[in-house]
MARMIMI-514658 format. One line per field, with one value per residue (C-alpha): x, z, y; residue number from 1. Coordinates in nm, 2 decimals, padded with zeros to 4 digits. Example, Ala and Ser with C-alpha at 12.3 -4.5 7.8 and 13.67 -1.06 7.14 Angstrom:
# MARMIMI-514658
u	[01.23,01.37]
w	[00.78,00.71]
v	[-00.45,-00.11]
sepa	[1,2]
//
This chain:
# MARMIMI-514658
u	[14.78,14.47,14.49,14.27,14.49,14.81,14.61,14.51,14.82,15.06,14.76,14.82,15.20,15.13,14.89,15.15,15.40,15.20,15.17,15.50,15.63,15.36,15.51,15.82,15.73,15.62,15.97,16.19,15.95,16.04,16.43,16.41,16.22,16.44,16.74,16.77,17.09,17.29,17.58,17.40,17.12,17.41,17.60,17.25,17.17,17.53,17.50,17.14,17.24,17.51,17.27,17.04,17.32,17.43,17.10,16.95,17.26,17.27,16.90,16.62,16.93,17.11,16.95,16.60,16.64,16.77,16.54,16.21,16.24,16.38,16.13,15.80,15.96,15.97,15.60,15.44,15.62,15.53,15.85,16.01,16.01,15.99,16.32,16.47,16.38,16.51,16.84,16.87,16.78,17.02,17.24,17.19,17.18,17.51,17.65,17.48,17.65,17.93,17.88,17.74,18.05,18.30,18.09,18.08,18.44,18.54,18.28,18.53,18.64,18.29,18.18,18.49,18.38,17.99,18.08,18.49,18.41,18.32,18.75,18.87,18.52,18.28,18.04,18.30,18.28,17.92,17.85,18.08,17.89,17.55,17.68,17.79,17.45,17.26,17.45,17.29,17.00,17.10,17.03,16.69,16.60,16.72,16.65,16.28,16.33,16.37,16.03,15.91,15.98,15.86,15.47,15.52,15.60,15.32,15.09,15.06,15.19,14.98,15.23,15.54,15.47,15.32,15.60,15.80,15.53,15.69,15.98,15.85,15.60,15.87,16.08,15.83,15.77,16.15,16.15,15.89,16.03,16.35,16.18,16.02,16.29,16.34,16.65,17.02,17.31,17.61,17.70,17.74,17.54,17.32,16.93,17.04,17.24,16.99,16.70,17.02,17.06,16.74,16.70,16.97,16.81,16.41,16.60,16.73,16.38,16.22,16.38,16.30,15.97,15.96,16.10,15.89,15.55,15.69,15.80,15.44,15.30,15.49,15.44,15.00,15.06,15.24,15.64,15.72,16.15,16.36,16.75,17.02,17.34,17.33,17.41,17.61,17.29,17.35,17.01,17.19,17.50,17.30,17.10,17.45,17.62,17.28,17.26,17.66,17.62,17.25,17.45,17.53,17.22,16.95,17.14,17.23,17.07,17.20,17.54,17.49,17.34,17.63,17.83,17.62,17.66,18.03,18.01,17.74,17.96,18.19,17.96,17.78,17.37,17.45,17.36,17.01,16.92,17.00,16.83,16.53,16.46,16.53,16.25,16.03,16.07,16.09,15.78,15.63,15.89,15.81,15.46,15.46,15.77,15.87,15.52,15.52,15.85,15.75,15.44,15.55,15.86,15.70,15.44,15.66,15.85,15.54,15.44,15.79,15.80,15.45,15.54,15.29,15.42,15.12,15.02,15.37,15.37,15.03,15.14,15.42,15.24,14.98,15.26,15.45,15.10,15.03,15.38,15.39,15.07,15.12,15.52,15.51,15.28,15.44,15.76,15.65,15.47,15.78,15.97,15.74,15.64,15.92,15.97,15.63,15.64,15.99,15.85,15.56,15.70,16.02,16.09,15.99,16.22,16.58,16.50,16.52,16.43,16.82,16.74,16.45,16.58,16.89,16.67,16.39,16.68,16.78,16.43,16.40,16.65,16.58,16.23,16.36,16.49,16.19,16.02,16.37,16.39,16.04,16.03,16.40,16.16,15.95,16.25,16.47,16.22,16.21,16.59,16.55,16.27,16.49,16.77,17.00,17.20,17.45,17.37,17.22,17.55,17.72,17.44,17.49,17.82,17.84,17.59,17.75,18.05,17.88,17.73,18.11,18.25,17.95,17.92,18.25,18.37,18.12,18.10,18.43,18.24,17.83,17.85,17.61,17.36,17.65,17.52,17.16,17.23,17.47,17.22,16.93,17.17,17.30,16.93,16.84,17.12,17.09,16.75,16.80,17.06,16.79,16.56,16.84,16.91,16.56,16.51,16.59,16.35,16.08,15.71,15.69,15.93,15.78,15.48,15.15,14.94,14.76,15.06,15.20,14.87,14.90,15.21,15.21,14.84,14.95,15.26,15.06,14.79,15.08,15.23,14.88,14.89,15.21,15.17,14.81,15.04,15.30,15.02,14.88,15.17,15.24,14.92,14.95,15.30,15.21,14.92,15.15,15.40,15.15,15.18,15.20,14.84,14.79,15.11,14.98,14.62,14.84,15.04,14.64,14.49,14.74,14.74,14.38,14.40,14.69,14.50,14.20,14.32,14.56,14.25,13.96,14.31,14.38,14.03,13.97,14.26,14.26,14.52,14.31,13.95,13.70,13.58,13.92,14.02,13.67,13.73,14.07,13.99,13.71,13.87]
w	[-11.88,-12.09,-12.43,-12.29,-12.02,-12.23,-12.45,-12.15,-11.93,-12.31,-12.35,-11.93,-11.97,-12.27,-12.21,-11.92,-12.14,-12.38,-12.13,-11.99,-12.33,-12.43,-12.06,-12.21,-12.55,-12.32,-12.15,-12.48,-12.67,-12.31,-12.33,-12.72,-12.72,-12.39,-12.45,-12.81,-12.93,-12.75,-12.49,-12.13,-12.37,-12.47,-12.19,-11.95,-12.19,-12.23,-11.78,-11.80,-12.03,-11.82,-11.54,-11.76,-11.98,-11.62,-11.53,-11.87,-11.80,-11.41,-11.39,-11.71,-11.91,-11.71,-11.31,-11.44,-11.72,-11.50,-11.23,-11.39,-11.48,-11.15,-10.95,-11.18,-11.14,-10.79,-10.77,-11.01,-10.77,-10.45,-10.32,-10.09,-10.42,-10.13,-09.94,-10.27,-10.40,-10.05,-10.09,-10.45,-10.37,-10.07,-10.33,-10.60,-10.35,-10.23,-10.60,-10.71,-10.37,-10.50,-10.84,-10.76,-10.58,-10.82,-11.07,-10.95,-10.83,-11.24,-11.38,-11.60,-11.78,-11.82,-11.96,-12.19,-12.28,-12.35,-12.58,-12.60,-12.80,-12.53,-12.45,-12.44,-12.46,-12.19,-12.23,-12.08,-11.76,-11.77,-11.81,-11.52,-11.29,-11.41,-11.43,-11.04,-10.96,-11.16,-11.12,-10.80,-11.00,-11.05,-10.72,-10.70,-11.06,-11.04,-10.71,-10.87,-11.16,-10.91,-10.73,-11.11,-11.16,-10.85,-10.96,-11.31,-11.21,-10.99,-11.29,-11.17,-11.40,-11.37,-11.08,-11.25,-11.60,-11.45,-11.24,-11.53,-11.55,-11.21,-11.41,-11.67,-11.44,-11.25,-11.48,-11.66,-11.33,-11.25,-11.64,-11.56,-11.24,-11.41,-11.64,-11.40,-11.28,-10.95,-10.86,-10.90,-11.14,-11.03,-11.39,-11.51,-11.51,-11.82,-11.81,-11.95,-11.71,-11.46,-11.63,-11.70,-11.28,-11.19,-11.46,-11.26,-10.93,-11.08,-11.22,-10.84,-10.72,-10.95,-10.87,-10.55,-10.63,-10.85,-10.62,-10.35,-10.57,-10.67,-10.34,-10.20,-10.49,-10.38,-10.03,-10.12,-10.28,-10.03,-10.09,-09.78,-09.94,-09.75,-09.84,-09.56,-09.59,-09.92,-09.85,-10.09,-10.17,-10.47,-10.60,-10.57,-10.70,-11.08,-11.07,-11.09,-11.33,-11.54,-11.53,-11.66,-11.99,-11.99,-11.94,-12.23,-12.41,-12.26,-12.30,-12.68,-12.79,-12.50,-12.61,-12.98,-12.87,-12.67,-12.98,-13.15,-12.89,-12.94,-13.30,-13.29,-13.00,-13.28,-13.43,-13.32,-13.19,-13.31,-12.95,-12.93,-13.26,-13.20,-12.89,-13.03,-13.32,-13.05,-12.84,-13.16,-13.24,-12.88,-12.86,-13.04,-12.94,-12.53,-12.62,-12.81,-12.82,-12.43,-12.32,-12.50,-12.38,-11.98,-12.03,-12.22,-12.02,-11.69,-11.91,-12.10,-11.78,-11.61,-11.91,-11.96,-11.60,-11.63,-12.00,-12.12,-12.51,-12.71,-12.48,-12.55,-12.91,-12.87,-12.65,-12.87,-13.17,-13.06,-12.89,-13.22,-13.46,-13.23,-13.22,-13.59,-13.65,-13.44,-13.51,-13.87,-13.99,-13.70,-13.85,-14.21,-14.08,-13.89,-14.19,-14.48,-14.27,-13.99,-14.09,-14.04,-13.69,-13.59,-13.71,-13.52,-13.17,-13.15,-13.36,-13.14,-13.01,-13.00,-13.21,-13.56,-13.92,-13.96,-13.64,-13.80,-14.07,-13.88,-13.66,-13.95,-14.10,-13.80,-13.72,-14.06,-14.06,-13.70,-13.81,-14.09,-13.73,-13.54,-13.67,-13.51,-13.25,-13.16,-13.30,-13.06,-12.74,-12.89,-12.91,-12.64,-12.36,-12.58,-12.40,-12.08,-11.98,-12.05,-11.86,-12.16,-12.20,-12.34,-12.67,-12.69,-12.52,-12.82,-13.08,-12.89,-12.93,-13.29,-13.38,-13.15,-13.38,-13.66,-13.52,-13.37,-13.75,-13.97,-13.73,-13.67,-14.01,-14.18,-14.00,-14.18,-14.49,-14.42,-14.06,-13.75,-13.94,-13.98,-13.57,-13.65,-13.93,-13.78,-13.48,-13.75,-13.98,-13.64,-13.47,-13.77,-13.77,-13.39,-13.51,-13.80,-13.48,-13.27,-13.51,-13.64,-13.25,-13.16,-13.48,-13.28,-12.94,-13.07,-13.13,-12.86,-13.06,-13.39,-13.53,-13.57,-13.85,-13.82,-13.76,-14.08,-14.28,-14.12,-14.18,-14.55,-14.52,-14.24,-14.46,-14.77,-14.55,-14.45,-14.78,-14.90,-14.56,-14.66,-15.02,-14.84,-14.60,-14.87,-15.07,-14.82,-14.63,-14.99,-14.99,-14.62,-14.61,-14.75,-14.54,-14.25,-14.31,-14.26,-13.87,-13.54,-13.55,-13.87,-13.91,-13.54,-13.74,-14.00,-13.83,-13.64,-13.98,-14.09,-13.80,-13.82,-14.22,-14.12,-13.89,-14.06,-14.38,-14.22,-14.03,-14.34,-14.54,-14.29,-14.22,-14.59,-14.64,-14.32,-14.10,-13.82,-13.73,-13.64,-13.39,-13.23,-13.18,-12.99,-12.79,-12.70,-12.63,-12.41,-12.17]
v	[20.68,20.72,20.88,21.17,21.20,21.23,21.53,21.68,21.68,21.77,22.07,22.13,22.20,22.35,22.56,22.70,22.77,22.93,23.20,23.20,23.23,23.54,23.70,23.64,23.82,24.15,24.12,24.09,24.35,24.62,24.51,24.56,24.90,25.07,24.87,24.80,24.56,24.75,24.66,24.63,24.42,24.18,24.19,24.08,23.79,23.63,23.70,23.53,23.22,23.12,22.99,22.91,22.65,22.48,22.46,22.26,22.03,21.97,21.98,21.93,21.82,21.55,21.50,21.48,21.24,21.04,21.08,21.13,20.69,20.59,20.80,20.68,20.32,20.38,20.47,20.22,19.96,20.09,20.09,20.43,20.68,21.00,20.86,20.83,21.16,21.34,21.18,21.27,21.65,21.62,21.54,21.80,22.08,22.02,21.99,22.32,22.53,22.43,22.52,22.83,22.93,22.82,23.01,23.31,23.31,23.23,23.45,23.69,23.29,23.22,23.47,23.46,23.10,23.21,23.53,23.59,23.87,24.08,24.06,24.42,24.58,24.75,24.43,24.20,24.39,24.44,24.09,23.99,24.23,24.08,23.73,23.74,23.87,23.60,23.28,23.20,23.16,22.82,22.72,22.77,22.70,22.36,22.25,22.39,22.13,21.84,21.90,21.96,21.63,21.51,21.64,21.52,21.14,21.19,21.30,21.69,21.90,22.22,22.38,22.30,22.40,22.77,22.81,23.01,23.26,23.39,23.47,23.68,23.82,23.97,24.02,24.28,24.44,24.54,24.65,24.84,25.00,25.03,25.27,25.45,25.54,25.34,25.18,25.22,25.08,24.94,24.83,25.25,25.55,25.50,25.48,25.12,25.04,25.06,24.83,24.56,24.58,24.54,24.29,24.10,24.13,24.02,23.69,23.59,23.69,23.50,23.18,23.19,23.23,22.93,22.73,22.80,22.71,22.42,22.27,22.40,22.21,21.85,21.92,21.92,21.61,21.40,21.52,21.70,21.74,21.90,21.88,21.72,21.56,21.30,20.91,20.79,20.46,20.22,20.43,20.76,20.61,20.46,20.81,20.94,20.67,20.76,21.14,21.23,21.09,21.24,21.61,21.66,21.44,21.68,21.98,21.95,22.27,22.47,22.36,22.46,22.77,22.82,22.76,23.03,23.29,23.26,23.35,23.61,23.81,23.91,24.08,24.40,24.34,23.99,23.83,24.05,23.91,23.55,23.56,23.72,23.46,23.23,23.33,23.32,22.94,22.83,22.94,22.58,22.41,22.45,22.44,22.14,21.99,22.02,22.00,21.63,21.53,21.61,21.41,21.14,21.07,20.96,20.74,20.53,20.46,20.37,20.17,20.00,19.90,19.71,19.56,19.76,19.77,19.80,20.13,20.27,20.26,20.42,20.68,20.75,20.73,21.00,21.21,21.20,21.28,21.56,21.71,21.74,21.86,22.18,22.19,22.15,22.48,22.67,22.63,22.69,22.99,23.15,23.06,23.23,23.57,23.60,23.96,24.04,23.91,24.04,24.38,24.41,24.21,24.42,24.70,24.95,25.26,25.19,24.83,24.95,24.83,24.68,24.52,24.38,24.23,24.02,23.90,23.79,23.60,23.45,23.32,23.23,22.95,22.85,22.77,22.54,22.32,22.31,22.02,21.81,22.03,21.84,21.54,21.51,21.57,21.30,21.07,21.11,20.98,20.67,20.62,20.79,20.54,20.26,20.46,20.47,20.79,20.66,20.64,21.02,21.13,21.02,21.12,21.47,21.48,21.42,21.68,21.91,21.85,21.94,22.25,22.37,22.31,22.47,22.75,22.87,22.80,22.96,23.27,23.49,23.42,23.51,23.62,23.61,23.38,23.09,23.07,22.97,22.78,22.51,22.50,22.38,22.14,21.99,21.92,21.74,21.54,21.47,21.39,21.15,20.94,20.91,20.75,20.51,20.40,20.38,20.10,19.81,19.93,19.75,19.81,20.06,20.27,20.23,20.46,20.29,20.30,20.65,20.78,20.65,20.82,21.14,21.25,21.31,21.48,21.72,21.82,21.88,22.09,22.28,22.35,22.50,22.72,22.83,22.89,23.12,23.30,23.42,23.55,23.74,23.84,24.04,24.21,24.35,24.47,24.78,24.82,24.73,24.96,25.30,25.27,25.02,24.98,24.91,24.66,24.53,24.44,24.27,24.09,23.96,23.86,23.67,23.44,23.36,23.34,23.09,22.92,22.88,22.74,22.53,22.40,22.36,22.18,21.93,21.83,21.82,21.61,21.39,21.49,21.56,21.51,21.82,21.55,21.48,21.84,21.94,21.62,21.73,22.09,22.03,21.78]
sepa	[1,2,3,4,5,6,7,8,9,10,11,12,13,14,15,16,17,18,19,20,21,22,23,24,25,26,27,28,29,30,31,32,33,34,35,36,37,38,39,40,41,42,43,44,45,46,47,48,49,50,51,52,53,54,55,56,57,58,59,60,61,62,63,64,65,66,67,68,69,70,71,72,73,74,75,76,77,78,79,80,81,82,83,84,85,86,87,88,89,90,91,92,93,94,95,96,97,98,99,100,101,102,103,104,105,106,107,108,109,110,111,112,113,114,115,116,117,118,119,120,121,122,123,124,125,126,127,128,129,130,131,132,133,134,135,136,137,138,139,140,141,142,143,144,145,146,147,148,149,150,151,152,153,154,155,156,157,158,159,160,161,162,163,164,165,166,167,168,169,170,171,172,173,174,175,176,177,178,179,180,181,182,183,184,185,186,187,188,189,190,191,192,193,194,195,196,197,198,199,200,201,202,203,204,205,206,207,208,209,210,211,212,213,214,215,216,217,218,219,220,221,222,223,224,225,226,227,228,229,230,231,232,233,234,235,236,237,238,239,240,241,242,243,244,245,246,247,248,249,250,251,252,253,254,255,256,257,258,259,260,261,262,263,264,265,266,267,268,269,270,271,272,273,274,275,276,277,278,279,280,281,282,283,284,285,286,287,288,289,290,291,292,293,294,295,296,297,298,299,300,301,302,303,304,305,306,307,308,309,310,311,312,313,314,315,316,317,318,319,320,321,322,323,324,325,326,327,328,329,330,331,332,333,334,335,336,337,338,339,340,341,342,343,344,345,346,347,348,349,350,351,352,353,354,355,356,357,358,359,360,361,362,363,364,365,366,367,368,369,370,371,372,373,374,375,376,377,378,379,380,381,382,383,384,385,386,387,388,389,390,391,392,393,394,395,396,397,398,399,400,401,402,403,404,405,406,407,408,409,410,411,412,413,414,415,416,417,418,419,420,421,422,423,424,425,426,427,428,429,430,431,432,433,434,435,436,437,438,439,440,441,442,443,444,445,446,447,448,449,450,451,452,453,454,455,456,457,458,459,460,461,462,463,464,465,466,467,468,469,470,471,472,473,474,475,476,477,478,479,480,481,482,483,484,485,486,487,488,489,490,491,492,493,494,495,496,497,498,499,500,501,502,503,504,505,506,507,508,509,510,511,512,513,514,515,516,517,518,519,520,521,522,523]
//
């Protein structure tokens, strides 16, 4: 894979997820505005995680790390890479029927185990109801993940990075109808209770629909899948071997988010806010971070299975440059002005200024993690492509450690935000792992030169940016504060004033080239 073509299919995927993310914007802004942080809003997110968590581990988290590397290995070598990939989704299928079952049968424990302080409280039942709807969910969104990776070995990621827009698209329209007054509750007779139903109902909908684009998608490209009964071959049996480690690997920040939703449901509107600020620095991180892992994974297999080392520290050096560029000033942004943001996004009808402010924190610290966060997505493909998950199931397991005993024992003593902060202390310590175990890969694992000169620049271009922002975030919160429009129009010119001097001070300094951006951008 060309450099061009590594831009272009990272800007592809990320692109994508730009909009699905924005969609997902609308859909929190309509959930905080109707529903606010109150119960049915807590109660459908904890439902809404839970096949969301299985699905990160059984699916992106585990079965594609795993499969991504064998099926791109398959390829390169020309051997049967569409018999293998039938057998394997003959083989997830029949693991996520019965985990779907099972789920649903020992919802009321799972929800315990995703938010125990909903015990004795009208959201426990709520989130039972919702969760029993939703879990299916897991069936389609993963069996979606498998053709996902089918079109990214393959080098198309266009289908697979805009099937999430499905799920916000329809996810607005039920809101939407919900307000309108269509529909029925089975959760309770509140107007609330009736967008958390529908809400339910849009989620099973939109996996379907997701899965169907998807398997369209590898059908126009040569994968005609279709699921049967799994043979136990030695391929499906290493896939297997591979993927359990790689389960709890690709699915360390569900976990410590999982961690975080048990602390924050002991306190009131603590799981809306979480969620929120959540939303807010996910936004980079799919953009860039997950975009550049999808890509990169695939290429360094390919790459490792034709000794290609010099183009795999190349690849990873560029992926790397470009992660940081665009992680580091969004982080330092949603760090210096996240109440700004918060404010205009979400506080809206029953979202209030207190609201605000929890959430602002929240993000606040999250943001402080999102350089790991991405530089992790960077890192872990490093291992995937050689089909080591062993070492990031332990690297995973020690940070998860760290997350469990900062989180839960500092929450009697500062509350909610003991969540968010042993989520960011943990992904940097995860991080700083990965790098150590990565030492010995060789040059393909190493940074090359530019890379090495970059860095510093695009850090000190940030730090002016930031210094800017805090200046003029000052001058416009008065001016923000005299009406939505006005704090709307704020919220507008400090992105741009961002942008631009974070721009002029890297190209001043070196960290990026005019050239290379309008090179990039065009293809």
């Amino acid at each position: 894979m060309t450099t061009i073509r590594l831009i272009s299919s990272a800007a592809t995927v990320g692109a994508w997820t730009f909009l699905s993310r924005i969609l997902g914007f609308v859909r929190d802004i309509l959930i905080a505005a109707w529903l606010g942080s109150g119960p049915v809003a807590e109660a459908f997110l904890v439902a809404f995680s839970l096949p969301n968590m299985f699905r990160r581990f059984f699916a992106e988290g585990a079965f594609n790390m795993a499969f991504v590397p064998m099926f791109a290995k398959k390829l390169e070598a020309g051997e049967d890479a569409g018999g293998f990939a039938r057998n394997a989704l003959s083989g997830l299928t029949l693991v996520l029927i019965v985990i779907a079952v099972l789920g649903t049968v020992f919802m009321p424990w799972l929800v315990l185990a995703m938010a125990s302080g909903f015990a004795n409280d009208m959201r426990f039942d709520t989130a039972v109801t919702l969760g029993r709807i939703v879990f299916v969910y897991i069936v389609f969104i993963s069996l979606a993940a498998l053709f996902s990776g089918v079109l990214n070995a393959g080098g198309k990621f266009a289908a697979a990075a805009a099937a999430p827009v499905l799920l916000n698209v329809i996810l607005v329209g039920v809101l939407i109808l919900a307000e309108l007054g269509f529909g029925s509750s089975i959760i309770g007779k509140a107007e609330s209770a009736r967008h958390g139903t529908l809400l339910a109902f849009g989620v099973v909908l939109a996996g379907i629909a997701q899965l169907a684009l998807v398997w369209l998608a590898a059908r126009a490209s040569g994968f005609d899948l279709r699921p049967g009964w799994p043979r136990w071959t030695p391929d499906l049996k290493r896939l297997a071997v591979i993927a359990m480690p790689a389960m709890l690997a690709g699915g360390v920040v569900q976990i410590n988010l999982l961690i975080g939703r048990q602390v924050a449901s002991y306190f009131d509107g603590a799981i809306v806010w979480l969620s929120f600020a959540d939303r807010l620095y996910q936004l980079p991180l799919g953009v860039v971070g997950i975009a550049i892992g999808i890509v990169l994974l695939p290429d360094l297999s390919r790459r490792l299975a034709a000794d290609d080392t010099d183009g795999g520290q190349f690849a990873f050096s560029r992926a790397v440059e470009m992660s940081l560029a665009l992680a580091i000033p969004a982080a330092a942004a949603l760090a210096v002005i996240p109440a700004a943001i918060v404010r205009t996004l979400f506080e809206h009808g029953a979202f209030g200024p207190a609201d605000t402010a929890a959430t602002a924190l929240a993000t606040a610290v999250y943001a402080l993690g999102l350089p790991a966060f991405v530089l992790q997505k960077a890192l872990q493909p490093l291992y995937f492509a050689r089909q080591d998950t062993g070492r990031p199931f332990r690297f995973a397991s020690a940070a998860m450690l760290i997350n469990a005993t900062l989180a839960i024992g500092l929450a009697p003593f500062i509350g909610y935000i003991a969540a968010a902060i042993g989520t960011t202390i943990a992904a940097w310590f995860m991080l700083a792992l990965l790098h150590l175990g990565s030492r010995k890969m060789g040059r393909a694992a190493q940074l090359d030169a530019q890379a090495r000169r970059r860095l510093p620049r695009t850090l000190f271009a940030t730090a002016v940016m930031a210094v800017g922002l805090w200046f003029v975030d000052r001058l416009l919160t008065p001016v923000a504060a005299t009406g939505e429009p006005a704090a709307i129009a704020s919220l507008a010119l400090l992105c741009v004033f961002g942008l631009l001097l974070y721009g002029v001070a890297g190209t001043v300094l070196g960290a990026f080239s005019v050239s290379e951006l309008r090179n990039a951008m065009r293809r």
